[in-house]
N, C-alpha and C positions, 0 to 999 in steps of 0.2 A: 504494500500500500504506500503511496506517495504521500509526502507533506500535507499536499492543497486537498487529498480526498478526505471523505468526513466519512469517519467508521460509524456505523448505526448498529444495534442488536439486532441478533437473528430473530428472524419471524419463527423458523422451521420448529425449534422445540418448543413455543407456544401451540402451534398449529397441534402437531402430534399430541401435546396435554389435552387440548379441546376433542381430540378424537379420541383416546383414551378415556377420558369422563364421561363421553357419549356412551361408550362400548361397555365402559362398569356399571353407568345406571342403566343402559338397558339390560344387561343381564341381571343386577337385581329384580331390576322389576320383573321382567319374567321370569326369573327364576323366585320369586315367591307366589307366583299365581298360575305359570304356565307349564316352568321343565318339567319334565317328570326325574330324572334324577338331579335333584340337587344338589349334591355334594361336588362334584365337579367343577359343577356352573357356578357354583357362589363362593367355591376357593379359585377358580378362574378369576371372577372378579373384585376379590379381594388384593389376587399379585396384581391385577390391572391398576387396581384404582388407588389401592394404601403404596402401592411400591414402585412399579412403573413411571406413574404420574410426579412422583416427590424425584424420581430418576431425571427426570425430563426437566421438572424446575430448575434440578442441581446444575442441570449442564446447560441451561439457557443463562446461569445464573454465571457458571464459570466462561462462557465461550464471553460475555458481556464483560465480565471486568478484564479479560483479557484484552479489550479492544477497548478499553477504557485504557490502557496504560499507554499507547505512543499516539501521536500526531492529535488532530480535530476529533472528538467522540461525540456526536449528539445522544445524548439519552432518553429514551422512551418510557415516558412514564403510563402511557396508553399500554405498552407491554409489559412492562413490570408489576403493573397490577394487575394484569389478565393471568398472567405467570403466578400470582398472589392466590386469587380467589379461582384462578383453576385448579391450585395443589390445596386449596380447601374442601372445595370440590369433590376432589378425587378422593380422600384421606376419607371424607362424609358418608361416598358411597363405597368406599372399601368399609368400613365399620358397619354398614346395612349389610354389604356381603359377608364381614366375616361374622353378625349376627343369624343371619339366614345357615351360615354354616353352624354357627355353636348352635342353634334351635333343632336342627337336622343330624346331628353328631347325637343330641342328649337323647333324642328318640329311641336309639339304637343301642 
């Protein structure tokens, strides 16, 4: 990167947390009304949503200060909070997954 360019944050690991939080609350949701075998489906979407998604922040989080360190950095605060309340998100519906799991574990 040259002098006169202006580093900006990556879009990419916002984008993928937004698909991620998608993919965990939908699989809660159906998987408390719909799968039939649960246990899969709602430890699936517990690594999605508790672990993946906090993965995704981490590295949106490090690819950003590293381009905060040489030349012009604009900082996105439209992304840093999307980045924020998408890894709450995620954490929200990994805890309904790993609910739907501990409820379906204790049956058994």
């Amino acid at each position: 990167m040259s002098a006169t360019e202006t580093a900006r944050p990556p879009l990419w690991p916002v984008a993928v947390e937004l698909l991620l939080v998608a993919s965990s609350l939908t699989i809660a949701a159906l998987s408390s009304q719909v799968i039939s075998p649960r246990i899969p489906a709602a430890a699936l979407g517990y690594v999605i949503g508790a672990v993946a998604v906090t993965i995704f922040a981490a590295v949106y989080r490090a690819i950003r200060n590293s381009r905060r360190g040489g030349g012009t950095f604009r900082p996105s605060r439209l992304l840093d909070r999307t980045s924020w309340v998408l890894m709450l998100l995620g954490l929200g519906a990994g805890i309904w997954n790993a609910f739907i799991l501990a409820t379906e574990l204790s049956k058994k």
